[in-house]
C-alpha positions in Angstrom: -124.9 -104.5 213.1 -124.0 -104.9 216.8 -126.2 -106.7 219.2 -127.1 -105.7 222.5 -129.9 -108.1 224.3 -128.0 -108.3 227.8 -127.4 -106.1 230.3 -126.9 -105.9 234.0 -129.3 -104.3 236.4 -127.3 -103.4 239.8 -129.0 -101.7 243.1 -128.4 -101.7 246.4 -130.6 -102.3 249.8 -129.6 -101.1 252.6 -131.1 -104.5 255.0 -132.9 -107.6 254.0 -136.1 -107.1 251.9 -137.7 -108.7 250.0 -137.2 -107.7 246.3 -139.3 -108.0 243.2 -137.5 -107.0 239.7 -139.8 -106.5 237.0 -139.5 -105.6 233.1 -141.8 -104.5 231.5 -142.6 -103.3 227.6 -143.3 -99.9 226.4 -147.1 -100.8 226.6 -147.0 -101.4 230.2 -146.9 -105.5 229.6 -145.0 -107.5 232.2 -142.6 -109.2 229.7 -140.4 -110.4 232.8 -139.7 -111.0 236.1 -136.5 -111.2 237.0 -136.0 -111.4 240.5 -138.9 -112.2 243.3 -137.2 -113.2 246.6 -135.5 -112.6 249.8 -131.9 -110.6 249.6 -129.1 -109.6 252.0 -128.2 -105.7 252.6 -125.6 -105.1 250.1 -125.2 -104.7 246.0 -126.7 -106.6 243.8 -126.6 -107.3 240.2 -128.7 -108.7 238.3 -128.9 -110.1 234.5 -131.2 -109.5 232.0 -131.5 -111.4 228.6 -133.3 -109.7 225.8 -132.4 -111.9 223.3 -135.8 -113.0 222.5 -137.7 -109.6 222.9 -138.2 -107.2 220.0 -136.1 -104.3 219.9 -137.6 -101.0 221.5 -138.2 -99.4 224.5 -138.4 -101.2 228.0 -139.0 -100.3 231.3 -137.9 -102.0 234.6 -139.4 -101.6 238.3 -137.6 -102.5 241.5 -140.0 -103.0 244.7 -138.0 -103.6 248.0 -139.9 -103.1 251.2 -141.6 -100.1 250.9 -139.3 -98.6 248.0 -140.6 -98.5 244.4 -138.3 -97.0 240.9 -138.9 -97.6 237.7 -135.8 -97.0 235.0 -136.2 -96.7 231.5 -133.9 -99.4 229.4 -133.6 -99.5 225.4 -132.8 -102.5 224.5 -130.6 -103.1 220.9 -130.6 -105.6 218.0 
């Protein structure tokens, strides 16, 4: 059976901001934050390791200045 637990997040910010990268499970629990600081204008990537969460649905949010999405993610085991 193949085994999926990482993956890369990537977005992109158009100035410096402050960024806060958040996962969170299907209930709406914050299971992890992945990324709460200062960043450069540019593309970013960033890694997430699922390794020791349950298999199932997951959702990530991405606050940066005044910008807010949230992306679903399904995360394999």
């Amino acid at each position: 059976m193949p085994n999926y637990p990482v993956t890369e997040i990537h977005f992109s910010i158009p100035e410096p901001r402050h960024v806060v990268l958040t996962v969170y499970d299907i209930q709406g629990r914050r299971v992890r934050v992945l990324l709460n600081q200062l960043m450069n204008a540019g593309t970013h990537t960033v890694r997430f390791d699922g390794s020791d969460l349950p298999a199932g649905i997951y959702f990530y949010t991405i606050q940066a200045g005044h910008f807010t999405a949230t992306r679903r993610m399904l995360l394999l085991k």
